[in-house]
N, C-alpha and C positions, 0 to 999 in steps of 0.2 A: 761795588754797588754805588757809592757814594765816594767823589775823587774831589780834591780839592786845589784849584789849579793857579798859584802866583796872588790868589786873594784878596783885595784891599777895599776897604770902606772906609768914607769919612763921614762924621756928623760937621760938616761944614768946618773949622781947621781941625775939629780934634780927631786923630788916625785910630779910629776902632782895633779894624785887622788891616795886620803886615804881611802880604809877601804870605798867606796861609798856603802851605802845599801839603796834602796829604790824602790816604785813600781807606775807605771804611770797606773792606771785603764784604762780600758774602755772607750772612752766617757771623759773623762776626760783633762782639758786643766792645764797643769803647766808649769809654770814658774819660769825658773832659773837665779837667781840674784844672785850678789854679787860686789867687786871690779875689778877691772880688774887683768888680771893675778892671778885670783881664780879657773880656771879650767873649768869656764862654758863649753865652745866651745868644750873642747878636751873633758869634760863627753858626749853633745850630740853625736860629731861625733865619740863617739864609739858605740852609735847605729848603726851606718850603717859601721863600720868598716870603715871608713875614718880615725879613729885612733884605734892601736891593744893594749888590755892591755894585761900585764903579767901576772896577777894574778886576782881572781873572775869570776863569772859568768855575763854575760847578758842575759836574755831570754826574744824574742819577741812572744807574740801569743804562749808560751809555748815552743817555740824553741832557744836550745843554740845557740848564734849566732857566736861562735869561734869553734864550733865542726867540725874536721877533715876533714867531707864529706860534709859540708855545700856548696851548690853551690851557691857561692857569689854574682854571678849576677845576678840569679833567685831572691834571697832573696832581694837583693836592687828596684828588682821592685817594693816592698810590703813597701817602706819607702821614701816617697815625702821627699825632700831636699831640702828649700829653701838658698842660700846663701847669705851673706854678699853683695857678689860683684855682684849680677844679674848674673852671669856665661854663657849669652846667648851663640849663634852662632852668632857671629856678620855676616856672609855671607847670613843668612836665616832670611827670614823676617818671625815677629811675629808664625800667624799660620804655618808654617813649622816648626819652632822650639817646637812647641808644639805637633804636630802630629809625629817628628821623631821618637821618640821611642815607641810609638804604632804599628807603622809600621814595625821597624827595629826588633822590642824586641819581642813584643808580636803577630807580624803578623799580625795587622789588613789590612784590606784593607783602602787604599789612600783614598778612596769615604768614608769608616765607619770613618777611624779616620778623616777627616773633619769636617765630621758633628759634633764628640762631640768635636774637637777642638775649633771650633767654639762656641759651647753651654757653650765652660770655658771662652773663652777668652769672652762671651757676659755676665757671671756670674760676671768675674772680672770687668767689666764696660769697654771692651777694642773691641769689637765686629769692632767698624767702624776702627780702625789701624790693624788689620789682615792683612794687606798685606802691611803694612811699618817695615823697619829694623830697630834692636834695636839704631842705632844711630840718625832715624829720631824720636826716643822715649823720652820722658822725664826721669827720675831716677825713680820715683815714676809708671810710668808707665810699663818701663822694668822690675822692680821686680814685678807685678803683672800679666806681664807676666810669669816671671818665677815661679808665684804659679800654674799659669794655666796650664806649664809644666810638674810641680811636683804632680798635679790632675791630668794629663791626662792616667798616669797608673793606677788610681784606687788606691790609697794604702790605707791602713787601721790606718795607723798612717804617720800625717804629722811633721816634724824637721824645726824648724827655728833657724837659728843661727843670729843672730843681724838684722833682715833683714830689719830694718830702718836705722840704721848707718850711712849709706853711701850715704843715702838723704837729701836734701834740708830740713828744717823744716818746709813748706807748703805741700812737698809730704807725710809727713809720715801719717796723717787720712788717705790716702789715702787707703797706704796698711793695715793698722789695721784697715779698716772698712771691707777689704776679709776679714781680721783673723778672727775678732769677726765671721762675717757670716757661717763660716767654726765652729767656735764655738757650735753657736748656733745650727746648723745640727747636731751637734753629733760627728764631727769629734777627734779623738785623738791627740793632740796635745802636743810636747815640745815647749815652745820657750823660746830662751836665750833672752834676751832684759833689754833695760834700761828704758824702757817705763813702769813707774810705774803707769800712769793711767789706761793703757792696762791690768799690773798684777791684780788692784784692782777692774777694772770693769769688767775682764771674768775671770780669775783664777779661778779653782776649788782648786788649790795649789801654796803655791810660795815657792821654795826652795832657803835656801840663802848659797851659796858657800863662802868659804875663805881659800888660801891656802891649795886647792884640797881636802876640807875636806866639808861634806855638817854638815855643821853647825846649821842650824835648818829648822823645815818644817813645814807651818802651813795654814791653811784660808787664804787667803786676808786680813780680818778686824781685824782676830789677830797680823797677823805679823806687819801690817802698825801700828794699834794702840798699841800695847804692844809687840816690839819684845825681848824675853826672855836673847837673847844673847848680851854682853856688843860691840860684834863688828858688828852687824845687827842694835841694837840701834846707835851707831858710824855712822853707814850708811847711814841709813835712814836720821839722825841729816845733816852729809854733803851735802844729796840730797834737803831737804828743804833749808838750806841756799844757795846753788848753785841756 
């Protein structure tokens, strides 16, 4: 679904990502880990072109995603984005933020996209706050709104870039009980994340970044139990003693 092919980016001399090669199947949920300032964030968001590399290929579903006539905003409908920051509409309560771009993008009608707005935001466990704004919202509750935005196109492949970070440490089951659920459907998922229970109970793969280099790739139960590499073992080491 998602291949990644020789990969490289630079912010002007400094080498984001090296030489990334690798492939997100189908159906398939992986996670990308490492230290900070290893490149996670800037490899997903150049899935959806939020960041452009210079050299290598991406292909989603078979499609370059850097080719010439690619219409970029067509194609970002086909890749849910959850952010870091909730990224709401602070003006538009709940269900309007989830129904605007059905509406705006793909034309639905105000009455169709309700009702399955509705149907997400009742998935995500958010059905009775549909009609309060992100600021009458808890942390944990706006970003599950903003999963429910990110489903409301349909996409085929969903992107998480840290999207517990920036909560409370009561909200974060929260949102990783959508994930896993999105999981277990089938959905395709990246997610960047430090939530190594999350890697180890849904992961179909956990890739571990360092210094924009993907440095090794493996199961769950291998990487946690035996990870091959001297600075993923280093990791993990810091992560239990923390």
């Amino acid at each position: 679904m998602i291949r990644f092919s020789k990969v490289n980016k630079w912010y002007g001399e400094y080498h984001a990502l090296t030489d990334v090669t690798e492939e997100v199947k189908k159906g398939e949920v992986v996670v990308v880990c490492g230290p900070s300032g290893s490149g996670k964030s800037t490899l997903i968001r150049t899935v959806n072109r939020l960041e452009e590399i210079q050299q290598g290929e991406i292909t989603l579903d078979g499609q370059d995603i850097h080719a010439k006539n690619l219409d970029l905003n067509h194609f970002r409908t086909k890749v849910g984005f959850v952010f870091q920051q909730f990224n709401l509409f602070p003006h538009m309560s709940a269900i309007d933020n989830v129904c605007l771009a059905p509406v705006k993008v793909s034309g639905k009608s105000k009455s169709e996209a309700k009702e399955r707005g509705m149907a997400l935001l009742d998935r995500v466990g958010l059905a009775h706050k549909a009609s309060s704004y992100p600021q009458q919202l808890s942390g944990g509750q706006q970003q599950r709104v903003a999963i429910a935005r990110a489903l409301a196109m349909e996409p085929p492949v969903m992107l998480f870039d840290e999207p517990t970070s920036a909560l409370d440490p009561e909200m974060v089951g929260e949102v990783l009980n959508v994930m896993k659920s999105l999981a277990r459907d089938g959905m395709t998922m990246m997610c960047v994340t430090h939530e190594m229970g999350f890697a180890r109970e849904v992961a179909d793969n956990v890739w571990f970044m360092d210094h924009g280099k993907l440095v090794e790739t493996g199961k769950p139960d291998a990487f946690f139990a035996n990870p091959t590499s001297d600075r993923a073992k280093r990791f993990l080491s810091d992560l239990r003693s923390h």
